[in-house]
C-alpha positions, 0 to 999 in steps of 0.5 A: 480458479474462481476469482473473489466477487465484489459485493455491493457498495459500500462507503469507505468512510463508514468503515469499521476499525480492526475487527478482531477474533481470537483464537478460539472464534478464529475462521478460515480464509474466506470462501470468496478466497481463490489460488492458482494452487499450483503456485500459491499454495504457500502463501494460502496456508500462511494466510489460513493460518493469520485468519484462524488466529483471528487476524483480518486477511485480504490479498489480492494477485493479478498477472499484468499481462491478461489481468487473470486473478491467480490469489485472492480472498476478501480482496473487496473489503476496506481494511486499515492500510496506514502509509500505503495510503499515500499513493493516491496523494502521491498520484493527486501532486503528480497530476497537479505538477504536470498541470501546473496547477501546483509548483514542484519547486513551492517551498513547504515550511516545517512546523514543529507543532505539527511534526509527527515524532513517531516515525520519519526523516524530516524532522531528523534534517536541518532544513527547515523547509523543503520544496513540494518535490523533495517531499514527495520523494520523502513520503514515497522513499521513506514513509515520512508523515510530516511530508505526506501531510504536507502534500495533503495539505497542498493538494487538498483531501477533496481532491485525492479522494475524488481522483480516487474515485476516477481511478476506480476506488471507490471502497478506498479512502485517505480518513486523516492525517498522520498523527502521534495520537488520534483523539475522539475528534479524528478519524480512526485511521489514517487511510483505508482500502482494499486489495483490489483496488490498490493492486489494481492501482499499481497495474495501471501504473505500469500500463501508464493508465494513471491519469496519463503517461507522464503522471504514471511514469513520475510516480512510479519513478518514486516509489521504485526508490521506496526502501522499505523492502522488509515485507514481500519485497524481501524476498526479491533480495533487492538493494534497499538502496538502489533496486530502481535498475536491477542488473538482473532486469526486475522490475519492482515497486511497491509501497507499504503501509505500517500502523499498530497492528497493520502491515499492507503493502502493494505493488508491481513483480516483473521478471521473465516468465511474468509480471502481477500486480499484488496487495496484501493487507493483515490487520492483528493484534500486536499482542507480543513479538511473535503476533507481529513475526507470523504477520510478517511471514506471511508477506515473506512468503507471498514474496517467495511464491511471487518470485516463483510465479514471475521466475 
């Protein structure tokens, strides 16, 4: 297996929209593409399938133990990855609760004129306002918007991507804000990033390399509650629920990111023979129903083999 190599710099910022090619221009995975076949071979053919329909494909696969590369191809290029953006801003307000730069306890006021409506829990609660560390757990347990722009807010978009830059992602960057509609004047997106990177975030969070032990262990206790597991995770057949302490002794979080013709996701898969970090991003024209089931399968199929790999 030959890992994917990294070409040279690029600004995240400068980073085009989805690149879309049908059918009939459609290519293969990429020859960077790599796979330990013996164990991934699945997930390829799925992945070569979303590409020669004229999808954007990047995947990234690392074992958490050695760092070996066991699946990856275009795991260097900034895509869309819509709410898995989130998790630079989740390590930004960690960093500042344990700094005491920033008070856990600071109440945040909702505003109505800014609630983002598509999607999220907040703007179903009673409660007007909220302190800094709930919203945190509702950014990461439930991808509410409205509460990942107001951790944004607080902690400042210069901040995030200059911690961004020290955790060693320098392709990867949080645009915007969430929004209903994005005019003109906005970003086309609301985070970009690559496989690579974020797959690497999440080892480092495991190994307790983010900013420090304690910012490490707080945001991965978030997002082990994350409760979207509809993508690779399921196929781990955890508690969407309640999956932080698995009976069976899985280790598991992740994060996902959802956008019009965008699925990302990106997490850590322990079990008894191994543990990898992975990330998975598809970028696709959500033409109809089953554009958006073939996207996901390929998700759920990574899940079947990581749970094969680590089992």
């Amino acid at each position: 297996m030959v890992p994917s190599s990294a070409s040279g710099p690029e600004s995240a910022s400068g980073v085009p929209g989805t690149r879309r090619r049908g059918a009939r221009g459609g290519r293969g995975i990429p020859r960077r593409a790599a796979v330990d076949r013996r164990s991934f071979a699945p997930t390829l053919r799925r992945l070569e399938e979303l590409a020669q329909s004229g999808a954007q494909v990047s995947v990234h696969v690392a074992e958490l133990d050695s760092g070996r590369v066991v699946l990856s191809g275009d795991d260097h290029v900034p895509l869309p990855i819509a709410g898995l953006g989130v998790v630079p801003v989740l390590v930004e307000v960690a960093a500042g609760f344990a700094s005491h730069a920033i008070d856990p306890l600071r109440i945040i006021d909702r505003v109505d004129e800014q609630l983002v409506t598509r999607s999220g829990l907040w703007r179903h609660l009673r409660a007007p306002a909220l302190p800094l560390v709930d919203l945190a757990v509702l950014a990461a347990v439930a991808g509410d918007p409205t509460a990942a722009n107001a951790l944004l807010d607080a902690v400042g978009h210069e901040r995030v991507q200059a911690r961004m830059v020290l955790l060693g992602m320098p392709r990867s960057a949080v645009l915007d804000r969430f929004r209903d509609q994005r005019g003109p004047d906005d970003a086309p997106h609301v985070a970009v990033g690559t496989t690579r990177e974020f797959a690497r975030l999440f080892a480092a969070l495991v190994d307790s390399r983010v900013v420090d032990a304690a910012v490490s262990a707080q945001v991965a206790e978030w997002l082990s509650l994350n409760q979207d597991l509809s993508l690779v995770a399921s196929a781990t057949g955890l508690d969407p629920f309640a999956h932080d302490d698995d009976a069976h002794g899985l280790l598991f979080i992740n994060k996902t990111g959802r956008d019009r013709g965008v699925r990302a996701e990106a997490g850590v898969l322990a079990g008894p023979r191994a543990g990898v970090a992975y990330a998975l991003t598809v970028c696709f024209d959500d033409l109809s129903i089953s554009h958006r089931l073939r996207a996901h399968d390929a998700f759920r199929v990574l899940g079947t083999d990581l749970m094969e790999y680590t089992h």
